[in-house]
C-alpha positions in Angstrom: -83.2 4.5 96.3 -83.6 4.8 92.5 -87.2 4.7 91.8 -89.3 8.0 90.0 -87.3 9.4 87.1 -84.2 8.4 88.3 -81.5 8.3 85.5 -79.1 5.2 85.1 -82.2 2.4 85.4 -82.1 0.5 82.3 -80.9 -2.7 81.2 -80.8 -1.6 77.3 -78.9 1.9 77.5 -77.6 2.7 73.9 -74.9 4.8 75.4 -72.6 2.3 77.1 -73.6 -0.4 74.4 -71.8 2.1 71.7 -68.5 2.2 74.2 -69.2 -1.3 74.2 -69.2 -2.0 70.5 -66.3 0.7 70.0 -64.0 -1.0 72.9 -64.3 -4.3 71.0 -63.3 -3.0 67.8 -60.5 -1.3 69.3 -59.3 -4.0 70.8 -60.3 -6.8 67.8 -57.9 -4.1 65.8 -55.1 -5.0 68.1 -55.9 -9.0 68.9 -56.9 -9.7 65.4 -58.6 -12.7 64.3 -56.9 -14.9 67.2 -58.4 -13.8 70.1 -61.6 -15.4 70.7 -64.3 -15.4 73.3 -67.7 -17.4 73.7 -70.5 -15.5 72.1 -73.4 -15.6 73.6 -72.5 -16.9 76.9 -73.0 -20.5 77.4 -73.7 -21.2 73.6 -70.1 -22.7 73.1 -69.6 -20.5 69.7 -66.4 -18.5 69.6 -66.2 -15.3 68.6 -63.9 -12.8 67.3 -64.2 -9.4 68.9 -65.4 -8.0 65.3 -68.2 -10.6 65.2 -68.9 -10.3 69.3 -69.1 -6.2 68.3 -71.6 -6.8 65.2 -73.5 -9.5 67.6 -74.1 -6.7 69.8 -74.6 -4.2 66.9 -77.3 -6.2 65.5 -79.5 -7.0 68.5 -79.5 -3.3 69.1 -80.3 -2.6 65.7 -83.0 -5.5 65.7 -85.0 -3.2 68.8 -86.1 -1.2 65.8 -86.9 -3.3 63.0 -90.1 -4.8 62.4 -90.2 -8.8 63.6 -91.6 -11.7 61.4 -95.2 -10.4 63.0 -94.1 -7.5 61.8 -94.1 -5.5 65.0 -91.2 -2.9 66.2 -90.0 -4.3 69.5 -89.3 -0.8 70.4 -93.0 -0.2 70.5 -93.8 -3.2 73.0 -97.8 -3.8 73.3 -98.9 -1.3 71.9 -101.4 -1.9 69.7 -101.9 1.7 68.2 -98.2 2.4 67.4 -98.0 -1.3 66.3 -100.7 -1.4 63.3 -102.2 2.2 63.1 -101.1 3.1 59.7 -100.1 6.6 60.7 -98.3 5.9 63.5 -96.8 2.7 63.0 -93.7 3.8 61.2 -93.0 6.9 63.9 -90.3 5.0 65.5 -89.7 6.5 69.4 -85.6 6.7 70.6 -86.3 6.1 74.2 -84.3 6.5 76.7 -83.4 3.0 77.3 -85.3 -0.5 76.6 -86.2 -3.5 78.3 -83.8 -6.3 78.8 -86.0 -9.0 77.4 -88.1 -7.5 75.1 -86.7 -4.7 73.5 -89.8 -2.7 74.6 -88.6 1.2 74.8 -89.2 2.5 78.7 -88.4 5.8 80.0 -88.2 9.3 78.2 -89.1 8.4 74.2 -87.1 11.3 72.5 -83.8 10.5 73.3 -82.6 10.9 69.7 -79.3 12.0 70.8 -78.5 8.8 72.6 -80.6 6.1 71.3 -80.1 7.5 66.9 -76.2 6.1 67.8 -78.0 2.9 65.9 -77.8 4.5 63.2 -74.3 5.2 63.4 -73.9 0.8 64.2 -75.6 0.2 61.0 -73.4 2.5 59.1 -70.3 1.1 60.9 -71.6 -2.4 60.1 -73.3 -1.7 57.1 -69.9 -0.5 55.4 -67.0 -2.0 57.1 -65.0 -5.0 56.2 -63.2 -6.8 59.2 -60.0 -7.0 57.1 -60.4 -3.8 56.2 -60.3 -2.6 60.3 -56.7 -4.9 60.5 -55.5 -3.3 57.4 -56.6 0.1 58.1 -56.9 0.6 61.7 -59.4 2.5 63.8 -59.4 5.2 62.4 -60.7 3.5 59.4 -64.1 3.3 61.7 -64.2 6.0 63.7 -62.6 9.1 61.9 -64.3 8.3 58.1 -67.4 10.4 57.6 -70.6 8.4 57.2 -70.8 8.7 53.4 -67.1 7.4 52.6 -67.6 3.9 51.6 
């Protein structure tokens, strides 16, 4: 019913992963520290929403970083964009990315979508949890990039 270039396929879709990761803030804002939820499923570790929100944060963000083999898994198997020295470092925003391996599938300039990392590293990168309690949402969403 789906199949071609049907939009809405994938299991990776940066999109509703950043209303994701921005629901769970909101909320661990409200909840605090006190609420808790198992993180991953079936591992037995609690969680507060803040950590459950950088979990997620940083296995997106780990799609584009290089490995221990130092391969991108946004690049998948291929070899040329893996080890060519002048390609290896184009990093592709696809469109969405495979559940398992991080490999990007569909369209592979969806820099409006799939650049939000970006925006999770920043978020991640320069926010204190007890800093989102004290501060509140806005102190996420509303602060320009380069405030620290």
């Amino acid at each position: 019913m789906f199949g071609g270039n049907s939009n809405w396929r994938g299991p990776i879709w940066m999109p509703i992963n950043m209303l994701v990761v921005r629901a769970l803030l909101s909320f661990y804002g409200y909840f605090g520290n006190t609420f808790q939820v198992e993180c991953p499923t079936g591992s037995g570790r609690q969680m507060n929403l803040f950590e459950v929100a950088r979990e997620i944060a940083t296995r997106l963000t780990r799609i584009f970083l290089r490995d221990a083999r130092g391969c991108r898994p946004v690049l998948g198997n291929l070899a040329k964009f893996q080890s060519d020295p002048h390609w290896k470092d184009n990093i592709l925003f696809h469109e969405y990315f495979h559940g398992d391996t991080g490999a990007g599938v569909g369209a592979s300039h969806q820099t409006g979508w799939s650049g939000l990392v970006a925006t999770l590293i920043d978020i991640f990168g320069n926010l204190d949890p007890a800093q989102l309690l004290e501060q509140g949402k806005t102190s996420v969403f509303l602060r320009k990039p380069s405030e620290t």
